[in-house]
C-alpha positions as CSV (number, residue, x, y, z in Angstrom):
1,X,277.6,214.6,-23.2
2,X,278.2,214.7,-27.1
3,X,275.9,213.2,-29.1
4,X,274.1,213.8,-32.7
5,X,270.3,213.9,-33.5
6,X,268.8,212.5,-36.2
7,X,265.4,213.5,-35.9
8,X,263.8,211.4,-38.9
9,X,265.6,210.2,-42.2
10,X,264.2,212.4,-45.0
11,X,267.1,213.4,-46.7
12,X,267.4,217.0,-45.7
13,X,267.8,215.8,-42.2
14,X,269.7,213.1,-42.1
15,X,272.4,213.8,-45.4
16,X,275.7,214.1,-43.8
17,X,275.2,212.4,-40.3
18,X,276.9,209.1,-41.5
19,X,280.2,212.0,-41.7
20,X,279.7,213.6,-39.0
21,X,279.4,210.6,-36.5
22,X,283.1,209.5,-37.9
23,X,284.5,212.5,-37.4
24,X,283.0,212.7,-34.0
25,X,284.9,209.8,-32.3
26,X,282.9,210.1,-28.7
27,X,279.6,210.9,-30.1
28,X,276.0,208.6,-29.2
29,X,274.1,208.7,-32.3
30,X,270.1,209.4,-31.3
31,X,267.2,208.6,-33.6
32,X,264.4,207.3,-33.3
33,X,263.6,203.9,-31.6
34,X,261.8,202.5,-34.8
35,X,264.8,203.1,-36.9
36,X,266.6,201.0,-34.5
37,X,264.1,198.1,-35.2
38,X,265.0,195.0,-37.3
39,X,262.5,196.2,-40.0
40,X,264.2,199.3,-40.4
41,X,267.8,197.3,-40.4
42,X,266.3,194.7,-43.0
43,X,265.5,197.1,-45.6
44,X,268.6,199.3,-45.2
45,X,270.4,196.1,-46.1
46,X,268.5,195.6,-49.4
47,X,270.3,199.0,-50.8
48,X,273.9,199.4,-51.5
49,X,275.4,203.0,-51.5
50,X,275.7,204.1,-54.9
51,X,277.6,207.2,-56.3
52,X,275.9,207.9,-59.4
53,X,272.5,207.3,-58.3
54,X,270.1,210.5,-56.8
55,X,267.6,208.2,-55.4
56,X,267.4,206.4,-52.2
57,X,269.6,209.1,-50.6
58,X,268.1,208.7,-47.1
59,X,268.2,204.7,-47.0
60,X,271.9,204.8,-48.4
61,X,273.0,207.4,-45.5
62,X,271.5,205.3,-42.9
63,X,272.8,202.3,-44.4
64,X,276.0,203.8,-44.2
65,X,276.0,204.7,-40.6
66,X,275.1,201.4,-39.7
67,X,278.0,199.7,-41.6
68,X,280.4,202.0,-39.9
69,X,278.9,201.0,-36.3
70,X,279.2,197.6,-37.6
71,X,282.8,197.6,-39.0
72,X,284.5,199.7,-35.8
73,X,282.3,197.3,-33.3
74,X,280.4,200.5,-31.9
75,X,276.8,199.5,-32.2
76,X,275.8,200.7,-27.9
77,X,276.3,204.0,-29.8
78,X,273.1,204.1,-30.8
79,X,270.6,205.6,-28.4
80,X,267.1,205.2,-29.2
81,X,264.3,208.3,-28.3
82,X,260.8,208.4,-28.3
83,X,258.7,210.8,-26.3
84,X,259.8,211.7,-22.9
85,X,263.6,210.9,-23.7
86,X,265.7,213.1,-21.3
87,X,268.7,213.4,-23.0
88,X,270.5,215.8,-20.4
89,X,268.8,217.1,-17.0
90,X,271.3,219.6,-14.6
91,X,269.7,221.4,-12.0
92,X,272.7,222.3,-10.2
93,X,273.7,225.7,-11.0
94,X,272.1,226.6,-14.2
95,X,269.0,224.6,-15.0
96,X,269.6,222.8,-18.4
97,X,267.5,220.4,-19.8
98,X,266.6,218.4,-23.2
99,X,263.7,216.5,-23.7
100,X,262.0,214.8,-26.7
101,X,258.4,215.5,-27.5
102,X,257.8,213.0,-29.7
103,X,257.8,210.3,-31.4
104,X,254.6,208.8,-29.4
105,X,254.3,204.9,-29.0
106,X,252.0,204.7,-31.4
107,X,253.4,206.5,-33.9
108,X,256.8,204.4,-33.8
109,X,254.3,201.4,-34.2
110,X,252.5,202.3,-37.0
111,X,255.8,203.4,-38.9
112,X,257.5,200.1,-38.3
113,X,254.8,198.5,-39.8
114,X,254.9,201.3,-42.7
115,X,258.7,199.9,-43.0
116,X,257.9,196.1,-43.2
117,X,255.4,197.2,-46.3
118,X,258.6,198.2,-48.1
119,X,260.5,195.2,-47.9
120,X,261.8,193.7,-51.0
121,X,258.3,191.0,-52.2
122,X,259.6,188.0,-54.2
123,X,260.3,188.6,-57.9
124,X,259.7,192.3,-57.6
125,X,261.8,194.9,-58.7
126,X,263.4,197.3,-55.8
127,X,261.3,200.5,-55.6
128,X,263.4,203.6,-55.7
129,X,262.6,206.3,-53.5
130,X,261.5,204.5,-50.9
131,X,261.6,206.5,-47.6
132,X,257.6,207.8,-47.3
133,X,256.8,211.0,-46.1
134,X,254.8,209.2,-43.3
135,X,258.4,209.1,-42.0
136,X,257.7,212.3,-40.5
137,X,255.6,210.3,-37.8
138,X,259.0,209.3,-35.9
139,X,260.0,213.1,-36.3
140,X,261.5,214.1,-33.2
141,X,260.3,217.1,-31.5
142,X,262.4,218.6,-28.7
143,X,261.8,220.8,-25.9
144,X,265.1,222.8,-24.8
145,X,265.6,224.9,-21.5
146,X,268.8,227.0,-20.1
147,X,268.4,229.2,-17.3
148,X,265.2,230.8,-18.0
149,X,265.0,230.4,-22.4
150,X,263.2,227.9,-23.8
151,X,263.6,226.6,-27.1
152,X,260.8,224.6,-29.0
153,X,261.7,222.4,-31.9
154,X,259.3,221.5,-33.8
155,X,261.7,219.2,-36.1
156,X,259.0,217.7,-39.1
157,X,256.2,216.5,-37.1
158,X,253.2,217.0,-38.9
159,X,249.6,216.7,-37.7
160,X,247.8,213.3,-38.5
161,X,244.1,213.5,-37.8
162,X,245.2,210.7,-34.9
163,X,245.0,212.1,-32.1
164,X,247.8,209.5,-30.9
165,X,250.6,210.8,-33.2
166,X,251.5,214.0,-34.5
167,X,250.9,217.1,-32.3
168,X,248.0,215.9,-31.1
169,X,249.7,212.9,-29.4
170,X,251.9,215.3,-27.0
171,X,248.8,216.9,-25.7
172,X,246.4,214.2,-25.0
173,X,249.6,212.3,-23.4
174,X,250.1,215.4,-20.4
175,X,253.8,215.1,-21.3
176,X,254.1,219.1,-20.9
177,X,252.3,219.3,-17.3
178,X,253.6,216.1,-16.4
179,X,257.2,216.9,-17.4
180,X,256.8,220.5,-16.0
181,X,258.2,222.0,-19.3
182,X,257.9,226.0,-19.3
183,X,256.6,227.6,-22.4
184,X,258.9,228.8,-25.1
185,X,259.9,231.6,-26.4
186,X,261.6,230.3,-29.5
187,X,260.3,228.2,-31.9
188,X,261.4,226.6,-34.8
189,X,258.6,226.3,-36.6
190,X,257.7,222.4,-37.5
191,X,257.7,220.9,-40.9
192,X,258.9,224.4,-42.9
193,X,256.1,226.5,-41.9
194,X,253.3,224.1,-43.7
195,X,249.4,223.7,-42.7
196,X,250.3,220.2,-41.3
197,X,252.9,221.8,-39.4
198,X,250.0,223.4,-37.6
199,X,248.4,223.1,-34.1
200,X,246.5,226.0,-32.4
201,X,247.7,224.3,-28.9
202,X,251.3,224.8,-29.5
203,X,250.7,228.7,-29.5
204,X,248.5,228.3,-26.8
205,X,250.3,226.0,-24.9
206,X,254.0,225.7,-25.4
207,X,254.7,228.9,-26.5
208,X,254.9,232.7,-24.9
209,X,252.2,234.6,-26.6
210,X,254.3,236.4,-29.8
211,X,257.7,234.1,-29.2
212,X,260.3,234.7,-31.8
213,X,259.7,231.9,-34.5
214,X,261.8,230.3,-37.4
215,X,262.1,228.0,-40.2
216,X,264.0,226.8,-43.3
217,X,262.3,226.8,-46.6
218,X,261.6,223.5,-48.6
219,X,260.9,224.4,-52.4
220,X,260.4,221.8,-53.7
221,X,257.1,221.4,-51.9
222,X,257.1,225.3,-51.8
223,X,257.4,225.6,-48.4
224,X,255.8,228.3,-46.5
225,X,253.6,229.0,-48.8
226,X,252.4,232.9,-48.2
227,X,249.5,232.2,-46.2
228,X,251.9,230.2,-44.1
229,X,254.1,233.1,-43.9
230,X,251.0,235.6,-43.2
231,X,249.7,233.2,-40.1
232,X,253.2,233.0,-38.7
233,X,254.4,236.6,-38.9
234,X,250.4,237.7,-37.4
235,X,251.3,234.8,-34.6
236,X,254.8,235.7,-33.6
237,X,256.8,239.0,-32.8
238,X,259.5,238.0,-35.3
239,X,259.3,235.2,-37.9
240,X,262.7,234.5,-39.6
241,X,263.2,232.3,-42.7
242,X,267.1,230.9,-43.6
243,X,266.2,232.1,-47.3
244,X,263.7,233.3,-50.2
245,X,261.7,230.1,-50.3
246,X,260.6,231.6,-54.0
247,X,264.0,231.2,-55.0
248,X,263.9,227.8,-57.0
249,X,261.7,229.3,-59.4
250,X,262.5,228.9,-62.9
251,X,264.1,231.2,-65.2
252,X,262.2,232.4,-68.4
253,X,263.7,231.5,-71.8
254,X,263.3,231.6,-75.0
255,X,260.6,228.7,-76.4
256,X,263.4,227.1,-78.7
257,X,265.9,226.9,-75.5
258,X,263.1,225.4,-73.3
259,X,261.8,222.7,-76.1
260,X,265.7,221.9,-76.7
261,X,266.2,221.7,-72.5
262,X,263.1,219.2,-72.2
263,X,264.5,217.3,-75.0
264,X,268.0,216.9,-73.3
265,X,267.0,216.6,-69.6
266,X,264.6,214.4,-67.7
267,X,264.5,216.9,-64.8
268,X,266.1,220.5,-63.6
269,X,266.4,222.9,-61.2
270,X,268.1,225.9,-60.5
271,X,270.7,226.1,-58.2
272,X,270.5,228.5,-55.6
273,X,273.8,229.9,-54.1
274,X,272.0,232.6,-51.7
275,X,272.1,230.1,-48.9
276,X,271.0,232.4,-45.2
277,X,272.7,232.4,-42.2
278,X,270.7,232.7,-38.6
279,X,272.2,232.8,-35.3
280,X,270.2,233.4,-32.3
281,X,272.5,233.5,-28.6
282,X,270.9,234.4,-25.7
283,X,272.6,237.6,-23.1
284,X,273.6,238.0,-19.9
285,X,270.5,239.7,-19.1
286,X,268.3,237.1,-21.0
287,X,267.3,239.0,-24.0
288,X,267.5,237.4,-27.4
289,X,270.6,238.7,-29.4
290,X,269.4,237.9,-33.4
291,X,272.0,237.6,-36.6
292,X,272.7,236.1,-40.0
293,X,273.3,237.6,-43.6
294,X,271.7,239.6,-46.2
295,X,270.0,236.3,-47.9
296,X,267.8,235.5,-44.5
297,X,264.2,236.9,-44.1
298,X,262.8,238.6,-41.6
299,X,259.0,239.0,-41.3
300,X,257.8,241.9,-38.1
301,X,254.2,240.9,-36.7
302,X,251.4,242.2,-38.1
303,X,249.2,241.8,-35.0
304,X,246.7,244.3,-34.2
């Protein structure tokens, strides 16, 4: 089986996939079965890819993917998910098996009617960045097993305060016990290590108590914050960031170069080149075998 994943179409996890799925010829293209709704093919259609434009990014890449399906006449390569998707289950030799925690059926609901909001009204002008970070409600969250690991991923899903979406959703729904899913441990850490990331019954639940954990920072949003960091290095044995999420911060100038910069530029950020590396394989004798470069973090519990 070969296939790419788009868990949910914010831009830093979708940009790229309309490249990738050329490239690979004989690859199904999974995402969520909202995105593979009408409403979500009606208002890709209102935006056309443009080069010099920042906005939109996430619309324009799914836009794109969909032309391409369209143009080469591959459209059955779509494969839609929503919780309880088994994308691959082989229990002849070495157990392997990839299931999708989420999204729940009434979470793809509510964000296909989120998407028919956003449709073009008569005699109003397009809105630009569009894509609403209720998106994160058709994150999909996957439950990975080889052998005796098991791999968590959280993806973006987000607690809602409903307990039929979010986090929430895959408890009240069984789909652990009924789905006999072991517990974890390794977990990427949902939605970069936020609060709404957060549910105490994934550590008590899906999880091995202090499983190796991991996440990617999002600055813009300053994600983890340190109190994120400080619950998730007390919760885990090892909690591992790809980089410095500080490292956006501005640098300090002079008044008269800042006044002239604000003058010039509408917006500005600093480029950050220190981009970390984490690779995690599993041994022979089932221990965890952790690397990456000098620009990841690694944070040792602090559990008593």
């Amino acid at each position: 089986m070969v296939g790419i994943l788009i868990t949910h179409w914010h831009s830093d996890h979708i940009e790229g996939a309309s490249a990738l799925l050329k490239a690979c010829h004989n690859a199904k293209l999974y995402c969520s079965i909202a995105l593979l709704k009408k409403e979500a093919f009606q208002l890709t259609a209102l935006y056309k890819k443009d080069i010099f434009a920042d906005t939109d990014k996430e619309i324009r890449e799914f836009r794109e993917i969909i032309e391409f399906l369209r143009e080469t006449g591959d459209r059955n390569r779509f494969a839609p998910v929503k919780s309880r998707h088994t994308f691959f289950d082989y229990r002849n030799t070495v157990s392997t098996r990839l299931v999708a925690l989420s999204p729940s059926d009434v979470a793809v609901t509510q964000s296909i009617a989120s998407l028919t909001q956003l449709a073009e009204k008569q005699g109003k002008r397009r809105a630009r960045n569009i894509v609403p970070t209720s998106e994160n409600l058709n994150a999909v969250a996957l439950h990975f097993s080889f052998g005796n690991l098991s791999v968590l991923l959280g993806s973006d899903l987000e607690e809602t305060g409903n307990p039929q979406t979010g986090w929430s959703a895959i408890f009240k729904d069984q789909i652990i016990n009924e789905l006999s899913l072991p517990v974890a441990s390794l977990f990427k850490v949902s939605h970069h290590g936020s609060e709404t990331g957060y549910h105490d019954k994934i550590w008590q639940e899906l999880l091995i108590e202090s499983p190796l954990s991991m996440t990617t920072p999002y600055t813009r949003s300053s994600l983890p914050t340190a109190d994120n960091i400080n619950k998730l290095q007390r919760l885990s044995s090892q909690f591992l960031i790809t980089r410095d999420p500080q490292a956006n911060k501005r640098i300090k100038r002079e008044n008269m170069v800042e006044r002239e910069l604000r003058s010039i530029v509408k917006d500005r950020k600093t480029i950050n080149d220190k981009m970390g590396h984490i690779q995690i394989r599993i041994t022979i004798d089932g221990n965890l075998n952790i690397s990456g470069n000098e620009n990841a973090f690694k944070f040792t519990s602090t559990a008593l």
